[in-house]
C-alpha positions as CSV (number, residue, x, y, z in Angstrom):
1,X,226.1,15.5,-35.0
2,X,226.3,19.2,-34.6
3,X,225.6,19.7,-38.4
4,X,222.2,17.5,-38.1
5,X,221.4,19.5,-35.1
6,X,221.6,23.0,-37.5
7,X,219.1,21.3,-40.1
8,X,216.8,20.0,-37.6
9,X,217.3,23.5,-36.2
10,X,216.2,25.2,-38.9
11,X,213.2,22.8,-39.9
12,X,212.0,23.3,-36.2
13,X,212.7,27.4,-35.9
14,X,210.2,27.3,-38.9
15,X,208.0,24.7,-37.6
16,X,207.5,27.2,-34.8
17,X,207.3,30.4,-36.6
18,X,204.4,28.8,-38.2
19,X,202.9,27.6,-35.0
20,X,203.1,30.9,-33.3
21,X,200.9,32.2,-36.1
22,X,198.1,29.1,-35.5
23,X,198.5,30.1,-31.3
24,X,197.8,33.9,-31.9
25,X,195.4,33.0,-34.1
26,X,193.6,30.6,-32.0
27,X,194.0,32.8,-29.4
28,X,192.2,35.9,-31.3
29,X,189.4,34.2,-33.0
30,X,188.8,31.7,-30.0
31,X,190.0,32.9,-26.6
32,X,189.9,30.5,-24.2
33,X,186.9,29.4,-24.9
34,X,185.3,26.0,-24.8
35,X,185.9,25.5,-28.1
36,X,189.6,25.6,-27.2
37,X,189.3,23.5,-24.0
38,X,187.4,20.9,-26.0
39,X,190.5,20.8,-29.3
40,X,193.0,20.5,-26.5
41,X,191.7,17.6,-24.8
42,X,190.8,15.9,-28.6
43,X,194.4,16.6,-29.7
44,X,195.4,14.7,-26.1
45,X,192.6,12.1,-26.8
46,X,193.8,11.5,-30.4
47,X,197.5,11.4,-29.4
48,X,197.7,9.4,-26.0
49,X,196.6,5.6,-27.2
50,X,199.2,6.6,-30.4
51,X,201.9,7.5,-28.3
52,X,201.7,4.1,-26.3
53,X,203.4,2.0,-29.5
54,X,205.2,5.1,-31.6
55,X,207.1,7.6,-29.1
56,X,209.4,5.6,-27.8
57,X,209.4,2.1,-29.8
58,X,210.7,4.5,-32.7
59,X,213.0,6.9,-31.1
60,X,214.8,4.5,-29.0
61,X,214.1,1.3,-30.7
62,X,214.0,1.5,-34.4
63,X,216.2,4.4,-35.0
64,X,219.6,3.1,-33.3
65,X,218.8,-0.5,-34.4
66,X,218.2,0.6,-38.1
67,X,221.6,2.8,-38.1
68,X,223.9,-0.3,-36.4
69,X,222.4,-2.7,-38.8
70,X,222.9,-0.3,-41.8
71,X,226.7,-0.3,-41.0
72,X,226.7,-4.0,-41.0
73,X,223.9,-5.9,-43.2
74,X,221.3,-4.0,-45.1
75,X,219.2,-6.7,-45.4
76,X,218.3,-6.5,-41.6
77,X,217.8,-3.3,-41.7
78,X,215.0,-3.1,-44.6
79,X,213.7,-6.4,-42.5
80,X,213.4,-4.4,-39.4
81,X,211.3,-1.3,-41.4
82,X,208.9,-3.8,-42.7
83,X,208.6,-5.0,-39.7
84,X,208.2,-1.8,-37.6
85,X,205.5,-1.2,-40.5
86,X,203.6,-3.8,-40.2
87,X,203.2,-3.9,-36.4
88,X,202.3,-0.4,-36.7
89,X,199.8,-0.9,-39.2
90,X,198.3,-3.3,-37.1
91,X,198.2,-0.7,-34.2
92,X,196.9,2.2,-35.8
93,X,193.9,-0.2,-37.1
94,X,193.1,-1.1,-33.3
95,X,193.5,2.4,-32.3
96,X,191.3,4.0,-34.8
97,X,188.2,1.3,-34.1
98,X,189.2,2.4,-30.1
99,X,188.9,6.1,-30.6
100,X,185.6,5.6,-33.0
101,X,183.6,3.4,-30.5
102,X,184.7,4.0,-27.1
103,X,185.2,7.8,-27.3
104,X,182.6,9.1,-25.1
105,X,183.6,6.8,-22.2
106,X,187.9,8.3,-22.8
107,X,186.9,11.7,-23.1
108,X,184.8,11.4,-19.9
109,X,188.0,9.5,-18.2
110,X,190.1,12.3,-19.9
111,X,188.5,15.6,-18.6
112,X,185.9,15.0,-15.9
113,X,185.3,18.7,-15.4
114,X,183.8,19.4,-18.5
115,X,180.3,19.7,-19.0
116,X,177.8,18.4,-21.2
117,X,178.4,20.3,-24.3
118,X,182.5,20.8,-24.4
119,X,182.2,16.7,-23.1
120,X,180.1,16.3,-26.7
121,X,182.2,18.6,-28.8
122,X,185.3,17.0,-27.8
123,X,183.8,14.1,-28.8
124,X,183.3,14.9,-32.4
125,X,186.7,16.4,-32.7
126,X,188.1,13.2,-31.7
127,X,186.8,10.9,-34.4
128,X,187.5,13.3,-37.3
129,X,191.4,13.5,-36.0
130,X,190.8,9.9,-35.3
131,X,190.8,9.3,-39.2
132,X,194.3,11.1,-39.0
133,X,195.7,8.2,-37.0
134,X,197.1,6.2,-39.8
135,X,198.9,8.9,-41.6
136,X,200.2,10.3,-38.5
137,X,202.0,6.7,-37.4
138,X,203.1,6.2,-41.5
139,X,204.4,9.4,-41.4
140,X,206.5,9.5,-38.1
141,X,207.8,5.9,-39.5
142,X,209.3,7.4,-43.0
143,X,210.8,10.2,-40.7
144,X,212.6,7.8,-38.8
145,X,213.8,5.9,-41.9
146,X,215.3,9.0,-43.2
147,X,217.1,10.1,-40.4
148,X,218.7,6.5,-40.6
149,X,220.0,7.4,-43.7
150,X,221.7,10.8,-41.9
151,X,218.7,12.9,-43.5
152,X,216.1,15.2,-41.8
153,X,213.8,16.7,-44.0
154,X,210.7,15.3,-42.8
155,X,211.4,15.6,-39.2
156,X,212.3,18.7,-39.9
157,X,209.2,19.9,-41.7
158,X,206.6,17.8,-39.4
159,X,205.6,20.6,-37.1
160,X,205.5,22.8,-39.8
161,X,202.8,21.0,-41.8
162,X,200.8,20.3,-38.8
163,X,200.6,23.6,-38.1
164,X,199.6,25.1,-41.9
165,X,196.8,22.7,-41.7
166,X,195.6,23.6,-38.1
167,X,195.8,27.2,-39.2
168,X,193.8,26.5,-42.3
169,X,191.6,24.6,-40.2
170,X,191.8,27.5,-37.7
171,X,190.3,30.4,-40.1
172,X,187.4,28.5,-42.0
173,X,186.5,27.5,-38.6
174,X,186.1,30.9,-37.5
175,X,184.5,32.2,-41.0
176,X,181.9,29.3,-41.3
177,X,181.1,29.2,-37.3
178,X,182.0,25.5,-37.9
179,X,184.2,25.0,-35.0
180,X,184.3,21.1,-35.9
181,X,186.5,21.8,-38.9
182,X,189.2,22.3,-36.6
183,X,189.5,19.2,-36.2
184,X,189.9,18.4,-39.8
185,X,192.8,20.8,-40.1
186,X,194.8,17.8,-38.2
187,X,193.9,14.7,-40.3
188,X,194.1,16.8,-43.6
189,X,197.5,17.7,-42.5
190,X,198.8,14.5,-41.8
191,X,197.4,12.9,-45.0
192,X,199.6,15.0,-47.0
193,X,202.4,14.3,-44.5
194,X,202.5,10.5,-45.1
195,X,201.7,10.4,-48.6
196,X,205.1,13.1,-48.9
197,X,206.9,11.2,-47.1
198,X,206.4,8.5,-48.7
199,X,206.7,9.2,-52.1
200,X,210.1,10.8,-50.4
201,X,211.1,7.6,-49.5
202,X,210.6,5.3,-52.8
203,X,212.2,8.2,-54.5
204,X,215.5,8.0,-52.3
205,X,215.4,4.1,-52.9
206,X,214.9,3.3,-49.2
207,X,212.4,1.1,-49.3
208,X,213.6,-2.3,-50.4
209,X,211.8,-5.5,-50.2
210,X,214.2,-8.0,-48.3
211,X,214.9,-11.0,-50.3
212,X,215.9,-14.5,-49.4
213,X,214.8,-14.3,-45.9
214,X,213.5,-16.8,-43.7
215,X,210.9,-16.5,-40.8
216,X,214.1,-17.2,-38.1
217,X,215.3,-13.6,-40.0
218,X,212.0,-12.1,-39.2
219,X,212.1,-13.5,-35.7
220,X,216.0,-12.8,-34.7
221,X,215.2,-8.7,-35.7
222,X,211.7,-8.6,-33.8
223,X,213.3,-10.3,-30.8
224,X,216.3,-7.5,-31.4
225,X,213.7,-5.1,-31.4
226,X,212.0,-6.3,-28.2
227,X,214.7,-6.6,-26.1
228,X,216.3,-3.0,-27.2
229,X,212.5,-1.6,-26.2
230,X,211.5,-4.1,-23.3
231,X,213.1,-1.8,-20.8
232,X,210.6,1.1,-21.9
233,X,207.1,-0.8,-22.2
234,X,205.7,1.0,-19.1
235,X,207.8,4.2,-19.9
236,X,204.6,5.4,-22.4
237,X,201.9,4.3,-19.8
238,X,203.6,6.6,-17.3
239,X,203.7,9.5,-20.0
240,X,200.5,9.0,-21.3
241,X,199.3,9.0,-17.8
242,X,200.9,11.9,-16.7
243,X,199.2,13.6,-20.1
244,X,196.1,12.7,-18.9
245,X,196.3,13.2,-15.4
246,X,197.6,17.3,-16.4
247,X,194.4,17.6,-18.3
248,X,192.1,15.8,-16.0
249,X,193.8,18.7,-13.4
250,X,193.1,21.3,-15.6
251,X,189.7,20.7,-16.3
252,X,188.9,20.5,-12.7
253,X,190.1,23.7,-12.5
254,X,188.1,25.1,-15.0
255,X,186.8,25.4,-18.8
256,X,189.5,28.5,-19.0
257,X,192.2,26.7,-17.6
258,X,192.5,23.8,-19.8
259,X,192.0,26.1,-22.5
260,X,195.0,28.1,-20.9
261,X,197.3,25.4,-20.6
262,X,198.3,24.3,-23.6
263,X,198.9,28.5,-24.7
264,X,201.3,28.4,-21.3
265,X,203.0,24.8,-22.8
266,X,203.3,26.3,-26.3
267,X,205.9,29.0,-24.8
268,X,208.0,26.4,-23.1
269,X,208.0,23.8,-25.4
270,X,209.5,26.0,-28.1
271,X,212.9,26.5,-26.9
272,X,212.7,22.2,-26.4
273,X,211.6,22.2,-30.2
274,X,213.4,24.5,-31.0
275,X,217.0,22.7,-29.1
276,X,216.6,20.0,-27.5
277,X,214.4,17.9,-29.7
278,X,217.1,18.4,-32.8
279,X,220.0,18.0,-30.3
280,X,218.2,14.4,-28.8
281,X,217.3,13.4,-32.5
282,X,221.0,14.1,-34.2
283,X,222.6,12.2,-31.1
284,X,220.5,8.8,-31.9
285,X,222.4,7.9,-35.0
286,X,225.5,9.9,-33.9
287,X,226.3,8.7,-30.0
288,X,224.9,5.2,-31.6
289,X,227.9,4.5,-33.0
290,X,230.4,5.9,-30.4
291,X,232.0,4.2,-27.9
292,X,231.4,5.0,-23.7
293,X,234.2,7.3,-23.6
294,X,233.5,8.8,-26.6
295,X,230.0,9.0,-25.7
296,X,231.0,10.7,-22.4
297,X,234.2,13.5,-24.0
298,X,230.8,14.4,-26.3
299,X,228.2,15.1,-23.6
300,X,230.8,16.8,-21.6
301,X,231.3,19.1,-24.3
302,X,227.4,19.4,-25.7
303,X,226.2,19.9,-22.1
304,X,227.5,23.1,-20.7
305,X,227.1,24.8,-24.2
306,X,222.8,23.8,-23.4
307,X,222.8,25.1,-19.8
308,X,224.5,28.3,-21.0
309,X,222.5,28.8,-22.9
310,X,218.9,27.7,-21.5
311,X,219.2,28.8,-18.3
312,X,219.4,32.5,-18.8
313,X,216.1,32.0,-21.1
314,X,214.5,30.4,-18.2
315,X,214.9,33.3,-16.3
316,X,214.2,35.8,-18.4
317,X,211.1,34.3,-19.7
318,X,209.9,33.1,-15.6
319,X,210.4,36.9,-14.7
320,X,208.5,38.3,-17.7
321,X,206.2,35.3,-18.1
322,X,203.4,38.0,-18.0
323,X,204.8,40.2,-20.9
324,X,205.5,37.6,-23.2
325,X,201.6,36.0,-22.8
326,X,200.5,39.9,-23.5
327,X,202.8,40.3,-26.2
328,X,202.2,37.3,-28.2
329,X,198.2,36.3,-27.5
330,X,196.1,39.3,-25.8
331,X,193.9,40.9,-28.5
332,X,190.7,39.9,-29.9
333,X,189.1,37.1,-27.6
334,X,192.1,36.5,-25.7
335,X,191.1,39.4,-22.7
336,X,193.4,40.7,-19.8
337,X,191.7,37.8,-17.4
338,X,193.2,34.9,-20.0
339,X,196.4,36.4,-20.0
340,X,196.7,36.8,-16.2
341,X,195.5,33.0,-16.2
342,X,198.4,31.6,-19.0
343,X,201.1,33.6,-17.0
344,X,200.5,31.7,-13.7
345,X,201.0,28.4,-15.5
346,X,203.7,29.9,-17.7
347,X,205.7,30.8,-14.5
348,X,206.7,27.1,-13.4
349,X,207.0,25.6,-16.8
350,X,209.8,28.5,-17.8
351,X,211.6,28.1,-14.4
352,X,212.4,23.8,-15.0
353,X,212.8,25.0,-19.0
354,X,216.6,24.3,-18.9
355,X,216.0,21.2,-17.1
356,X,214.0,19.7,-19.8
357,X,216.0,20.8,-22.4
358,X,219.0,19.1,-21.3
359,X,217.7,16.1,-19.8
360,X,216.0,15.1,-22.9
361,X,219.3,15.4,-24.6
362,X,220.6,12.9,-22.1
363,X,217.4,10.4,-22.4
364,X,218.2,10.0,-25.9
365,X,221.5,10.0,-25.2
366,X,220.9,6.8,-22.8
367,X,218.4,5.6,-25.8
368,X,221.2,5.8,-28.4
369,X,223.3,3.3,-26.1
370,X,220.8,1.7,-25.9
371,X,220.6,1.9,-22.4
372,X,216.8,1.6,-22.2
373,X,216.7,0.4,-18.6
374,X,218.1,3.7,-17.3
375,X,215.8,5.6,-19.7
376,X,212.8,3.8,-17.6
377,X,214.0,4.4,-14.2
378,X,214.9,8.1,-14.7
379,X,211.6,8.9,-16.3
380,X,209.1,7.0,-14.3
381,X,211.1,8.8,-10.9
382,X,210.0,12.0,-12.9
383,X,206.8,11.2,-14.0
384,X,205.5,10.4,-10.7
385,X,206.9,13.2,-9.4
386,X,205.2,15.7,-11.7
387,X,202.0,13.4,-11.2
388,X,202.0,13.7,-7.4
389,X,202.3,17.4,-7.5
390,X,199.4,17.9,-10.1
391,X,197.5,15.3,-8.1
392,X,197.9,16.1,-4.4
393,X,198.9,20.2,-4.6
394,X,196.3,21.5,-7.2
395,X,193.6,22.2,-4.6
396,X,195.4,24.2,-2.7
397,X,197.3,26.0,-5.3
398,X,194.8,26.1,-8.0
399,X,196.6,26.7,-11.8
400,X,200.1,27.4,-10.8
401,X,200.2,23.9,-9.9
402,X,200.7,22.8,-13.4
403,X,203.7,24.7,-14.1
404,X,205.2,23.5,-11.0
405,X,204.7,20.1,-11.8
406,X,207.0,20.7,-15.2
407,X,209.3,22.1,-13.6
408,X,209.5,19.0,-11.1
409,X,209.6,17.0,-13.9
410,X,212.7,18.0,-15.8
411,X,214.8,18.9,-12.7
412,X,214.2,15.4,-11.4
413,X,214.9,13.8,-15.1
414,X,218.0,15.6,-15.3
415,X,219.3,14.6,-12.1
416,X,218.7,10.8,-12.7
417,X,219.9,11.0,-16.8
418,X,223.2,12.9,-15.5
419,X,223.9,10.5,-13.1
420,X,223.2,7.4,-15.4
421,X,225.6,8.7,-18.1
422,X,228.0,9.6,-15.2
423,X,228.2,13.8,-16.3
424,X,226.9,14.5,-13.2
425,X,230.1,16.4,-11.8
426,X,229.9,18.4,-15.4
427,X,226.3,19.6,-14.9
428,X,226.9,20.7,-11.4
429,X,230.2,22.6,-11.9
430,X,228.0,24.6,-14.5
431,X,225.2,25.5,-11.9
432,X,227.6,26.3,-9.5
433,X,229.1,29.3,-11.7
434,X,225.2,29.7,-13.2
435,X,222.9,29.7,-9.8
436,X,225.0,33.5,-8.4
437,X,224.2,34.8,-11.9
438,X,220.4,33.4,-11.8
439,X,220.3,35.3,-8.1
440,X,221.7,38.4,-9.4
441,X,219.7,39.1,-12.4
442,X,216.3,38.1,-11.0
443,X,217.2,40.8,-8.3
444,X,218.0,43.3,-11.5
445,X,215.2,42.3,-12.9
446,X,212.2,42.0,-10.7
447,X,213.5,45.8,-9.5
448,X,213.5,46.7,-13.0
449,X,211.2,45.3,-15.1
450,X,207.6,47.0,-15.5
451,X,204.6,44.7,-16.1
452,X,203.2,46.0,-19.2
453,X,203.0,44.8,-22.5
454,X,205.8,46.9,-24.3
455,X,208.3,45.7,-21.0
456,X,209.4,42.9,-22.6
457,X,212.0,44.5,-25.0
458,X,213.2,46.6,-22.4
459,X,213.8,43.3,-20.3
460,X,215.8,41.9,-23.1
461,X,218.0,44.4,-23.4
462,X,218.7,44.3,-19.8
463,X,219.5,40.7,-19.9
464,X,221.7,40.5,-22.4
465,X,223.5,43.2,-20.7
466,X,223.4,41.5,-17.3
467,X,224.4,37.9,-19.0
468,X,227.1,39.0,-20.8
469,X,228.7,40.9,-18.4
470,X,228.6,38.2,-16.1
471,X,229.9,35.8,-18.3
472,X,232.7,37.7,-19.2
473,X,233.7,37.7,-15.6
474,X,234.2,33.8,-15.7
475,X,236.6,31.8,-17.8
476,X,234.8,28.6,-17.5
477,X,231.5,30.3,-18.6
478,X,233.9,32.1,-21.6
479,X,235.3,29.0,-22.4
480,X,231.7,27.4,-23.0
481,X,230.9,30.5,-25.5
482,X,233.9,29.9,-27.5
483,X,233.4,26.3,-28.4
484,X,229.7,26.9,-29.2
485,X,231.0,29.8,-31.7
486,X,233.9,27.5,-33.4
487,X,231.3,24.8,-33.3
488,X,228.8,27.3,-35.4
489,X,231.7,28.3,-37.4
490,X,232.3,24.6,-38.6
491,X,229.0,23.5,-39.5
492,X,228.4,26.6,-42.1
C-alpha cells in the first residue's frame, strides 16, 4: 500500500505543481474579479449533479468490488465494468440535457448573490464545461479500472491534465479578452483525458467482453453493487448540498468572496491531494483484502505517521496564512485587499487541515470494508455540521465563516471514522503528546513571525526548529519518525 501511495504521490505533487501555476495565473491576469466568481460557481455547477452517481458509487463501490472479484472470477469483474459503464453512460446523457436546459434556473439556485451579468456569464461557462461531462465520468471510470489492476497512472496524472488545459484556457482567455474560453480549457482537457485513458486501457487488455453470461449474472453483480453502495445514496446529496450551500454563502457575501474562496481552498486542499487522497486511494484495493485485525495493526501504524506529520503544517500554514496568500497570488490583479480577503478564509481551513487529511484516510478505509453504513453516518454528522455553521454563523462573522466551517467538518469526520474503525485511543494518544507542542509554537510563532511577504521563509525555519526539537524530546513522537523513514526506505 505504501508503495501505491509514493506513485499516487508523485502523480499528485505534479498535479499540483501544475495547478499552482493555473492559481497564480488566474490570480494575476484575473483577480478576484467576476470573471473568477462566475468560473468558480460553473466548475461547482458542472461538477455537483456529476458527483451525485461517480464520487462515491466508484470509490467505494466499484473499486473494492472489482479487486475481490478479480481475486476470485474475472468474469464478474469485467461484468461489473460494463456495467458501471453503462449506467454511467446513461447518467452523464441525463446530466448533460440537465445542465443544457435548466441552467439558468441552477445557477440562480447556486449563487443567489450574483447579479445580472456574473448570473449570465456563469451561465455560458456552464454549458461549454457541460460538453465535458461525458469525458470526465469515462475518464474517472478507466482510472478506477486501473487502479483495480494495482496501477495508477491515470489517477495519478488527472489533476495534472486538468490543469494544463485550464492554464491554456487561462492565457488565450486573457490575450483574446474572451473570458468564455475558460471554460473550454475544462472540456478540451477532459476529452484528451478519456480518450488516453482509454486507449490505455484496450492496450493493457482490460477491457474484455464477458462471455457466456446470463441476465441472472448481470443482475446478481448490479444487486452486489447496490447493496455495497445503498448505505451511501444520500451521502452525495449531503456533499453536493454542502457544495452548494458554501457557494450560495459566499456569494452572499460578495462578488470577491466567492472569487476568494476557492484561492483560500486551493491551499488546503493540496496537502489532502497531495496525502490523503493517495493514502485513501492505495488503501481501497489494499485494506480490501485484509482482515479486521489486519485492517486495525495497519491504521494504527499509518495513522500517527499522518498526524505527525499534518498537524505541524496546519499550524504553520494557520499562523502564516497571510504570507503564504502574498507569497503565492498578490501581483498583477490580485491587490493587497484580495489577499487580506483569501487569508481570513484560509485561516479556518488550515486549522481543521490535519483533520481532513486523516479522516479521509479512515472513510476510505471504512469504504474498503465495505462498511458503507458507517461511511454515511460519519459524514452526514459532518456535513451538517459544516452546513449549519455556514448557514446560521455567516452573518455575523462575515468570510471567516467559511474556513471555520472546514475545519468543523474534518474534526467532526475524524471523530466519528476513528471511532467506527475502533483507533480512536490511537488518534488521541497522538494529540495528547501533539496539542502542548501546537501551544508552544503558536506562542513562538505569533511573537515571532512578521506579517510581510518575505516572512514566510523565516517562519519555516523557525518551525522546523521548534518541531524538531520537540519531537526529539518524546519517544512516542521519535518512534512515529522512524517508521515513516524505514517505511520510505522500503518503497525506493
Amino acid at each position: 500500500m505504501f508503495r501505491s501511495f509514493l506513485l499516487l504521490f508523485s502523480g499528485s505533487l505534479a498535479g499540483k505543481l501544475a495547478g499552482v501555476l493555473r492559481e497564480v495565473l488566474l490570480a494575476g491576469l484575473f483577480g478576484t474579479s467576476g470573471v473568477v466568481a462566475a468560473l468558480r460557481a460553473a466548475q461547482s455547477a458542472t461538477l455537483v449533479p456529476v458527483n451525485f452517481f461517480t464520487a462515491d458509487s466508484l470509490a467505494a463501490g466499484f473499486l473494492p468490488l472489482y479487486a475481490r472479484y478479480r481475486e476470485v472470477d474475472a468474469r464478474r469483474a469485467s461484468t461489473l465494468f460494463w456495467w458501471t459503464g453503462g449506467l454511467l453512460t446513461v447518467a452523464s446523457v441525463v446530466t448533460v440535457t440537465l445542465l443544457l436546459i435548466a441552467t439558468p434556473l441552477w445557477i440562480g439556485i447556486l449563487v443567489p448573490g450574483f447579479d445580472a451579468r456574473e448570473r449570465e456569464l456563469t451561465v455560458d461557462f456552464v454549458r461549454i464545461m457541460g460538453l465535458g461531462v461525458p469525458f470526465y465520468i469515462a475518464g474517472g471510470l478507466f482510472s478506477y479500472l486501473e487502479m483495480g489492476h494495482g496501477q495508477y497512472v491515470l489517477a495519478s496524472s488527472r489533476a495534472t491534465l486538468q490543469s494544463f488545459g485550464l492554464i491554456a484556457g487561462t492565457i488565450v482567455a486573457y490575450a483574446l479578452h474572451a473570458p468564455i474560453l475558460l471554460a473550454w480549457g475544462f472540456s478540451v482537457a477532459y476529452v484528451f483525458y478519456a480518450v488516453w485513458g482509454f486507449a490505455r486501457i484496450v492496450r493493457c487488455g482490460w477491457v474484455k467482453t464477458p462471455t457466456c453470461l446470463t441476465r441472472h449474472d448481470f443482475g446478481g453483480v448490479a444487486g452486489e453493487f447496490w447493496n455495497v453502495v445503498k448505505p451511501l445514496v444520500l451521502v452525495p446529496v449531503l456533499l453536493q448540498g454542502n457544495i452548494v450551500a458554501e457557494r450560495a454563502v459566499a456569494s452572499l457575501l460578495g462578488l470577491d468572496v466567492a472569487a476568494a474562496l476557492d484561492y483560500a481552498k486551493f491551499i488546503s486542499d493540496t496537502g489532502i491531494l497531495l496525502f490523503a487522497v493517495p493514502l485513501g486511494l492505495a488503501s481501497l484495493s489494499a485494506i480490501s483484502k485484509m482482515s479486521d485485525t489486519q485492517t486495525h495493526a495497519t491504521l494504527a501504524t499509518v495513522i500517527p505517521p499522518i498526524l505527525l506529520t499534518t498537524v505541524p503544517v496546519s499550524m504553520v500554514l494557520a499562523v502564516n496564512s497571510h504570507a503564504a496568500v502574498a507569497i503565492i497570488y498578490q501581483r498583477g490583479h490580485f491587490d493587497a485587499a484580495s489577499t487580506r480577503l483569501t487569508q481570513i478564509i484560509l485561516w479556518g481551513y488550515a486549522a481543521g487541515f490535519w483533520a481532513q487529511v486523516a479522516s479521509y484516510v479512515l472513510v476510505k478505509a471504512l469504504s474498503a470494508k465495505l462498511r458503507n453504513g458507517a461511511v454515511f453516518r460519519s459524514m452526514a454528522a459532518a456535513l451538517v455540521a459544516n452546513m449549519l455553521v455556514n448557514l446560521c454563523l455567516y452573518r455575523s462573522l462575515g468570510p471567516v465563516v467559511l474556513g471555520i466551517g472546514g475545519c468543523v467538518y474534518g474534526v467532526v469526520l475524524l471523530v466519528l471514522s476513528a471511532h467506527a474503525l475502533n483507533i480512536t485511543r490511537v488518534v488521541v494518544q497522538r494529540l495528547m503528546w501533539l496539542i502542548p507542542g501546537t501551544v508552544g509554537y503558536m506562542f513562538m510563532a505569533l511573537a515571532l513571525t512578521r506579517q510581510d511577504r518575505f516572512s514566510l521563509v523565516e517562519a519555516a525555519l523557525w518551525a522546523v526548529l521548534w518541531w524538531g526539537t520537540f519531537i526529539a524530546m518524546v519517544p512516542t513522537l521519535r518512534k512515529d519518525v522512524v517508521f515513516l523513514s524505514n517505511k520510505i526506505r522500503m518503497a525506493k
